[in-house]
Structure formats: structure tokens, C-alpha cells
N, C-alpha and C positions, 0 to 999 in steps of 0.2 A: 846593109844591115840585115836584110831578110835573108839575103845568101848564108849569112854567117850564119844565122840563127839555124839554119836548114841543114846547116853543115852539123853544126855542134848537136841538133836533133838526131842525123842519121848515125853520128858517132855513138853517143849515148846507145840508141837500141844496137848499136851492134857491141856494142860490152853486157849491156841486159842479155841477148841471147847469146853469148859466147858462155854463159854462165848459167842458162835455162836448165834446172834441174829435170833430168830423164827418169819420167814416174816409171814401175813395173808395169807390162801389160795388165789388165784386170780385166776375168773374166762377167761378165754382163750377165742379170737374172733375167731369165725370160720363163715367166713360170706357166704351166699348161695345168689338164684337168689334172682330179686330186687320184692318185696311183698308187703310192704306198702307207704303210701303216706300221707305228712305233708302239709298243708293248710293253707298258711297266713292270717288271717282275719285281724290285724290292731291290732298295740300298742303289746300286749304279746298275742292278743288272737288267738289261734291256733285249728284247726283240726286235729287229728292222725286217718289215718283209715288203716284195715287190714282187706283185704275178706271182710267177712261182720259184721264188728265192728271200729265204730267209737267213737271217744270223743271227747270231746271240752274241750279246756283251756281259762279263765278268757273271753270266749265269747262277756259279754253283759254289757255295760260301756257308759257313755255320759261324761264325764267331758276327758278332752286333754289338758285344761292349756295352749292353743294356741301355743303346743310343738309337740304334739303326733298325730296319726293315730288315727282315729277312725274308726269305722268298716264300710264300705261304707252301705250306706242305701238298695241297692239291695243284698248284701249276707246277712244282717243281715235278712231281708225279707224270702230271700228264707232258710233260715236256721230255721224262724218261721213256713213257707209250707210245708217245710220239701221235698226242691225240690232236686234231684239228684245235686251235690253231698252230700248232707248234709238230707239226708231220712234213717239214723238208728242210730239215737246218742242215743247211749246209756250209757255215764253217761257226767257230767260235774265236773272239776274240777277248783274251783278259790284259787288263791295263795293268797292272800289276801282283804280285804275290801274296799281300797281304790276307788276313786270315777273312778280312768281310768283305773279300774279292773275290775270292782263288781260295776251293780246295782242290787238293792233286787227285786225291781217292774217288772224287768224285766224276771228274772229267776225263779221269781214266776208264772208270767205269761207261761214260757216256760214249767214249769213243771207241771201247770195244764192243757196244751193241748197235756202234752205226760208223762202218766202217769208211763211207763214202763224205764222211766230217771231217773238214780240217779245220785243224788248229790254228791260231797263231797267237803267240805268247812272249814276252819278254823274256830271256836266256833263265834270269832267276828263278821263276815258274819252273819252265821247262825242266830246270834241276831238279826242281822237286817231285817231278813227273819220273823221270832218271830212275830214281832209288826205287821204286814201287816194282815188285813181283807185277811182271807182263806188262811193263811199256814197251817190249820189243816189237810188243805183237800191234800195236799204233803208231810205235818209230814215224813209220811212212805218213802218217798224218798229219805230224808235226811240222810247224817250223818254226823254230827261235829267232828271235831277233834280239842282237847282242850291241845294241846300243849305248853310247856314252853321252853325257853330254857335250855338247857343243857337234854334237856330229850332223852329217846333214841326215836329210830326212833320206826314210828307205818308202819308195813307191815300189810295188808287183801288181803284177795282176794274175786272176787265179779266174776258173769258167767263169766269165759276166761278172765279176765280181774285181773292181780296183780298189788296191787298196795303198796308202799311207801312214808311215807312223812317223814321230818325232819325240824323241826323249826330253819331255818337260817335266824338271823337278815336283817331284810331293810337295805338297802343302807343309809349309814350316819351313823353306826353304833360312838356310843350307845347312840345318840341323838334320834332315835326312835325305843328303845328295845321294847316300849309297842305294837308294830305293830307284829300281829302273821303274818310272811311269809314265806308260806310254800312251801319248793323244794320237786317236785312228780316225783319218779321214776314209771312208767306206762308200763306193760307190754299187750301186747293182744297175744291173741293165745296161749302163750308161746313161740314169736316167735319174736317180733316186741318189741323193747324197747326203750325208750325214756325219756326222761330229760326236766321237766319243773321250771325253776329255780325263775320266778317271780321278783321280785325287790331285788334278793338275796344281798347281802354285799360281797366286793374282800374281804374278809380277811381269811386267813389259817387257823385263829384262830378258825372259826366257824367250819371248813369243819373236821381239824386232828383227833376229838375228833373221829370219825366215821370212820377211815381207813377201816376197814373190811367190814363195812355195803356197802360202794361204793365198796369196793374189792370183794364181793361177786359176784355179775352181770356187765356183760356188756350192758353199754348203747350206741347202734347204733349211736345216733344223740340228746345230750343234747343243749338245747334254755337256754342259759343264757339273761340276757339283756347287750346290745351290750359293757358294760364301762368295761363288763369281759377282753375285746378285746381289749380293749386302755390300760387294765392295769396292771403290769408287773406280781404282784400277782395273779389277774386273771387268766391271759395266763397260769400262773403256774398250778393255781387249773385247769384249764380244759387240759391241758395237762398231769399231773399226779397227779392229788389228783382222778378226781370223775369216773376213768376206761369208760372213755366215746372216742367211735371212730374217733366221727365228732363233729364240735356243729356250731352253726346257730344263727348269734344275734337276737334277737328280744327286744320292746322297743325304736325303734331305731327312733328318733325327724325326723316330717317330711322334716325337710332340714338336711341333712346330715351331724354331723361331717367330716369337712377334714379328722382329724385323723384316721376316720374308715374307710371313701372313699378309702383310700389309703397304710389303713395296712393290705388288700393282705386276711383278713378274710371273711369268708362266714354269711351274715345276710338277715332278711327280712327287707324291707322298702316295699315293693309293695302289697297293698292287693289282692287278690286272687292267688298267684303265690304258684304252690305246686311244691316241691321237692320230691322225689323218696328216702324209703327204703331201707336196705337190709336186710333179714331175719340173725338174728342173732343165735348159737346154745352155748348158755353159759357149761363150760366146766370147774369144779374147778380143780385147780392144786398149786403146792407146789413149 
């Protein structure tokens, strides 16, 4: 009877593991001292610097819809002077076209007084850069990404600087699928990584297709805009879908939801207010 039993035991696990689901690698936090620094400028637009490598997110914008931040008129100034802290941006990135994201007059303007800036923008944007007297003269600056949904993700890398994008529907999803908005994972140094999500969509549905791509690296501190935080799915994906440590609303209506006032999450509302990195050392494991 014991034999038997022993048998029908080893039988059993060998059907358990013939059917052991094969998780994705997932890279491991191992985080060191604090190295870089995150920069509110108003609405989604953000600063990343590390040592001496900065970037900007969705920067240079006028329209607020009498809801939003706008970037106070003295940082956007001094970020045209290119005064400390904002004197080595070296690339920009916009999530989208719309009018409290992305203006073209402006970042045309910013790119022909520093010619050593690149771009990178969704195809849409980039059109409306196109039409303007003297985009030839920052052509080379540029680079579009012409993203559909369901595509996979486009990784580059540019001096010290890797980077990630993935086309995740606007918020209202699929009322405005025709909006390219794009989530950028951003790394500098190999050291400093981050999460810029733009007017992303709470749904699971956009994010699953991509397990591994988020599982590959860890993200220090991903910026979703703040409805990730009110919303249950949300909380889900930033808690375990996009291997992200910390995350930071942004987007966030210049009167405050109660809801967010109060649900105990970390967001920007304040323009110039920076928060503190930690050097992260991405580590695949099984």
C-alpha cells in the first residue's frame, strides 16, 4: 500500500510541474544613496536630472481649460535662459499633442536656441512642429515615434540616456483611441529611472499585453496623472502591473480633489517643488 501511495504521489507532481506556469524574469530593486532629482513645473510637465543630465516632460503648454496648472511664467522663463536649475536639458519628451501638453511654437522656439536638445514626440506632435516656418532648421533634432496601439514597445538609447515608449490609450478610453499617448520609461546614467505616463487610461487592459516589457526594469518613481490614485484599477497597475517603486500624481486640477487630498497618496500640485531620487541597480531574476 505504501508503494502505491508513493507511486500515485510521484505521479501527481509530475502533472503539477508539467503545467508550472513560467513567470517573466523580473528585475530586483536594490536601491543605493539618493542621486537624482524630479522637478514639478505644472500640469504633467516635469524635470528628471541626474549629475549632469537633465530632461523635460511635456514642458511648454498654454491651454488649462480653467482646471490645470500652468507652468508659472518665471520657471518657464528661466528654463528658456537656461538658468540653474534647468542649464543642461538635454532631451525633451511630450506624451502627447494636446493643447495642456504640447505647444509646437514653443518647443520650436526652445530647440532653435539649443541645438544640442533632442526631441522625442509622438508622430502627431511632431506634425504640428512640420507646418511651422523653420522646423528644418531642428529636423535633426527630432524624432517621431509613430505608434499604434497594440504595437510593441519602441526602446533606443540616445548619450546615457535609454529610453522606452508604449502607446497607452488617453483617459476615456475608446472614446479617444485616435490620441497617440505615449508612456516613457526614461533611464539616465544607467542609474536613475523613471516613469512618465501622460494622460494614460486606468485599464489593465492596455498595460497586460506588456508584462515582461515592465518586468524587465525597475522604475524608481513612475508620474501617472493623479485618477491612477482614486482608481481601484489604477492603484492595481501601479502597484503591480508596471514594477514601479514609488509613483507621484501629476495632472492634478488646480483645486484639489477631496478624493486625492485624502487618499494618503504622493502627488505634485505645487509648481517648483522637487523631490529626491534613489539610484536604482536593475537586477534580472527568476
Amino acid at each position: 500500500m505504501k508503494n502505491l501511495l508513493s507511486i500515485i504521489l510521484i505521479l501527481l507532481s509530475g502533472v503539477v510541474d508539467s503545467h508550472e506556469v513560467v513567470k517573466p524574469a523580473i528585475a530586483v530593486r536594490s536601491v543605493g544613496a539618493l542621486t537624482g532629482e524630479v522637478t514639478y513645473l505644472g500640469n504633467t510637465g516635469l524635470m528628471v536630472s541626474h549629475g549632469d543630465q537633465q530632461v523635460l516632460f511635456d514642458p511648454f503648454f498654454h491651454r488649462h481649460f480653467n482646471h490645470y496648472q500652468l507652468v508659472p511664467a518665471d520657471i518657464k522663463s528661466a528654463i528658456f535662459a537656461k538658468k540653474p536649475p534647468y542649464d543642461s536639458i538635454e532631451m525633451i519628451f511630450i506624451s502627447h499633442a494636446h493643447g495642456d501638453h504640447f505647444d509646437a511654437k514653443d518647443v520650436l522656439e526652445y530647440l532653435k536656441l539649443n541645438p544640442v536638445t533632442q526631441l522625442v514626440a509622438p508622430s502627431q506632435a511632431v506634425d504640428q512642429l512640420k507646418v511651422l516656418s523653420g522646423y528644418q532648421a531642428i529636423k535633426k533634432q527630432v524624432v517621431g515615434l509613430e505608434l499604434n496601439y497594440g504595437d510593441q514597445p519602441i526602446e533606443m538609447t540616445f548619450v546615457g540616456i535609454d529610453v522606452g515608449a508604449v502607446r497607452i490609450p488617453h483617459a476615456g478610453w475608446p472614446g479617444r483611441a485616435d490620441v497617440s499617448n505615449l508612456v516613457y520609461r526614461v533611464t539616465l546614467n544607467k542609474q536613475v529611472t523613471v516613469m512618465h505616463m501622460g494622460d494614460a487610461d486606468p485599464d489593465d487592459l492596455h498595460f497586460k499585453p506588456w508584462a515582461n516589457y515592465w518586468a524587465q526594469k525597475v522604475t524608481h518613481n513612475a508620474f501617472p496623472p493623479y485618477w491612477f490614485l482614486t482608481h481601484s484599477v489604477g492603484q492595481q497597475i501601479l502597484a503591480e502591473r508596471i514594477n514601479s517603486l514609488h509613483h507621484t500624481g501629476i495632472h492634478v486640477p488646480v483645486v484639489v480633489p477631496d478624493q486625492l487630498q485624502y487618499s494618503g497618496e504622493d502627488y505634485f500640485s505645487v509648481p517648483g517643488k522637487t523631490i529626491k531620487l534613489k539610484q536604482i541597480k536593475n537586477t534580472l531574476t527568476k
